[in-house]
MDTraj code that builds the backbone (N, CA, C; nanometers):
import mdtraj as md
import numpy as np

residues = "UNK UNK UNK UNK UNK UNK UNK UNK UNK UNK UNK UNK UNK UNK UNK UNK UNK UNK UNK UNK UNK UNK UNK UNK UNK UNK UNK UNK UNK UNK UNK UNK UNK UNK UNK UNK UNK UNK UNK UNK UNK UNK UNK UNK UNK UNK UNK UNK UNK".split()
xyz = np.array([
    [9.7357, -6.8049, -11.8139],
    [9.6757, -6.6950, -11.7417],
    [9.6832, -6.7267, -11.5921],
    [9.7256, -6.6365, -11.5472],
    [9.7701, -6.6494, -11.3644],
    [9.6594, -6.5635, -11.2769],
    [9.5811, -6.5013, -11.3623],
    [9.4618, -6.3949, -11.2541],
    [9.3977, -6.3180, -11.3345],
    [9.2975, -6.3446, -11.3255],
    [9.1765, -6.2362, -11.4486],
    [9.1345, -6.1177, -11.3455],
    [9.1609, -6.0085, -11.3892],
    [9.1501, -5.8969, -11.3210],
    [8.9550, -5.8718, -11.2263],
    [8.9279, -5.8635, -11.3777],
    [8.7532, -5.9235, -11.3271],
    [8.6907, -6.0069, -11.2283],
    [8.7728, -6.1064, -11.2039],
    [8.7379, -6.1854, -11.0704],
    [8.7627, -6.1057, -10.9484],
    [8.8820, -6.0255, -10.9593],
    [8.9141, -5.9666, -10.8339],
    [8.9266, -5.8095, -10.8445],
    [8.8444, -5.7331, -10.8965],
    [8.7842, -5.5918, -10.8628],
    [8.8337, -5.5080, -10.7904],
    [8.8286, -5.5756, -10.6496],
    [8.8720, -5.5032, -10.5309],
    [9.0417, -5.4865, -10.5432],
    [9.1671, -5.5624, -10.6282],
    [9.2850, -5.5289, -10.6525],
    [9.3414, -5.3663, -10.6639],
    [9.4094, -5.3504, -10.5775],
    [9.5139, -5.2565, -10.6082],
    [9.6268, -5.2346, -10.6671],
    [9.6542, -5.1437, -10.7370],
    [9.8416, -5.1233, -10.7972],
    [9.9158, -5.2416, -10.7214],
    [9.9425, -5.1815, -10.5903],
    [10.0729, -5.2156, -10.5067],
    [9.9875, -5.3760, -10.5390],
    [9.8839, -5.4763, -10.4555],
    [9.8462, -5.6059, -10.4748],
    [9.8938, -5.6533, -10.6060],
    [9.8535, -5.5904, -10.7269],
    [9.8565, -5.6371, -10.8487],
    [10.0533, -5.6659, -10.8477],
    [10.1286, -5.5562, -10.8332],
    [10.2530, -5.5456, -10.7851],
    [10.3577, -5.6851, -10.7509],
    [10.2728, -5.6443, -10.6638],
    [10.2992, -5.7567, -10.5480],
    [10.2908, -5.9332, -10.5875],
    [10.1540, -5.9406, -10.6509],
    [10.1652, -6.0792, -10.7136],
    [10.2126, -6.1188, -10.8437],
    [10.2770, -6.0004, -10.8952],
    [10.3584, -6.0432, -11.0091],
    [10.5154, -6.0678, -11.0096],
    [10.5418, -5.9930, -10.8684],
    [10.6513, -6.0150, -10.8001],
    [10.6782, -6.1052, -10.7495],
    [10.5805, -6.2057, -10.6672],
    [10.5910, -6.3292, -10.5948],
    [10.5663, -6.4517, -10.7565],
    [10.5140, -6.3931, -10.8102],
    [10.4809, -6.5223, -10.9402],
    [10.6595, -6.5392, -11.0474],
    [10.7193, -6.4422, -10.9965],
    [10.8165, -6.4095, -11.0876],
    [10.9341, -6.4669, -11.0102],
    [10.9400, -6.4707, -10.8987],
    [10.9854, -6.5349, -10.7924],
    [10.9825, -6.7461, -10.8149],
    [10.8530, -6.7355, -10.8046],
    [10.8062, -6.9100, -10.7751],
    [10.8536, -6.9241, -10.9324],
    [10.8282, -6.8594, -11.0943],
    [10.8686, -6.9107, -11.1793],
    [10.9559, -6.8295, -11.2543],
    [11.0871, -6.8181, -11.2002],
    [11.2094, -6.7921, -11.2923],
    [11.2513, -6.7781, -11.4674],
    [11.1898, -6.8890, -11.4499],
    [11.1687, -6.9036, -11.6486],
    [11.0797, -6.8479, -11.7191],
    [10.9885, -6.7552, -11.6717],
    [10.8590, -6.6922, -11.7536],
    [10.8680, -6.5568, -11.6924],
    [10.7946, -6.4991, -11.8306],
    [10.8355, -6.3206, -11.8170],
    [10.6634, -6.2915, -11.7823],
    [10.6219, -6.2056, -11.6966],
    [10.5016, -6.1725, -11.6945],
    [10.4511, -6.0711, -11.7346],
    [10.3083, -6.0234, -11.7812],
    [10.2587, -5.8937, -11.7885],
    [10.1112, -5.9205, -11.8117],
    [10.1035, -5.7509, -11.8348],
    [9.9416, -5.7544, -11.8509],
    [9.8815, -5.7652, -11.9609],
    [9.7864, -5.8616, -11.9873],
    [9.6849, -5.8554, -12.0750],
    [9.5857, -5.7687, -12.0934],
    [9.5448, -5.6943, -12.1689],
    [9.4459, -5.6113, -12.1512],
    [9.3477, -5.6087, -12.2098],
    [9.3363, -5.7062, -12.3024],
    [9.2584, -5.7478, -12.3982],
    [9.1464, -5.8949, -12.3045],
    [9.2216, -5.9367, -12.2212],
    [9.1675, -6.0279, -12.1304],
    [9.1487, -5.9992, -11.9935],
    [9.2421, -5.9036, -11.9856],
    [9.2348, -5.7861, -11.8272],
    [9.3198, -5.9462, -11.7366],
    [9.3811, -5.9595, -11.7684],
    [9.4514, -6.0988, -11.7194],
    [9.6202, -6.0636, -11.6764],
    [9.6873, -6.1252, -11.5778],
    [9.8182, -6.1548, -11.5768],
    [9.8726, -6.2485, -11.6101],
    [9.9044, -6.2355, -11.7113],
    [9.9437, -6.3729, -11.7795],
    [10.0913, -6.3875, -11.7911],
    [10.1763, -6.4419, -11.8612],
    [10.2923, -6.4766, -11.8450],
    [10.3489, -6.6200, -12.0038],
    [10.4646, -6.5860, -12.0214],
    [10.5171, -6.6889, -12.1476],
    [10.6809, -6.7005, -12.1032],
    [10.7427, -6.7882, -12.1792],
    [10.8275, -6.8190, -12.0984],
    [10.9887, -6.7416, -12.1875],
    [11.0185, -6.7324, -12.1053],
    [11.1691, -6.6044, -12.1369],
    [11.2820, -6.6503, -12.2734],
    [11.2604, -6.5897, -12.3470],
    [11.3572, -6.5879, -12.4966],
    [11.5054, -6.6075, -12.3969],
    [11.5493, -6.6883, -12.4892],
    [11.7048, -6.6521, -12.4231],
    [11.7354, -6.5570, -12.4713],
    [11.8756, -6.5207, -12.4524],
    [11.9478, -6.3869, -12.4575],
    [12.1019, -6.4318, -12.5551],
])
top = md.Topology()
chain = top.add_chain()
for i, resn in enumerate(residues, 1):
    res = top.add_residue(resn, chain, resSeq=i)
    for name in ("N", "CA", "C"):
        top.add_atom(name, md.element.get_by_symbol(name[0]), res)
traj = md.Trajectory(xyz[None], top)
């Protein structure tokens, strides 16, 4: 888990955006998304192809 939504309230679309973009960036090998069950951005690492 990379950011529990609940801690940070005040987040916007574009912010939320934005740091899944820079996290996707710093780690190449992991696919990210949202949890919603944890309200979390979490992330696992990429199936090959």
């Amino acid at each position: 888990m990379h950011l529990r939504l609940k801690d940070r309230p005040d987040l916007t679309v574009g912010e939320l955006y934005e740091i899944m973009m820079e996290l996707s960036q710093k780690y190449p090998d992991r696919e990210f998304f949202f949890d919603g069950d944890e309200q979390a951005i979490c992330s696992r690492p990429k199936k090959a192809r």
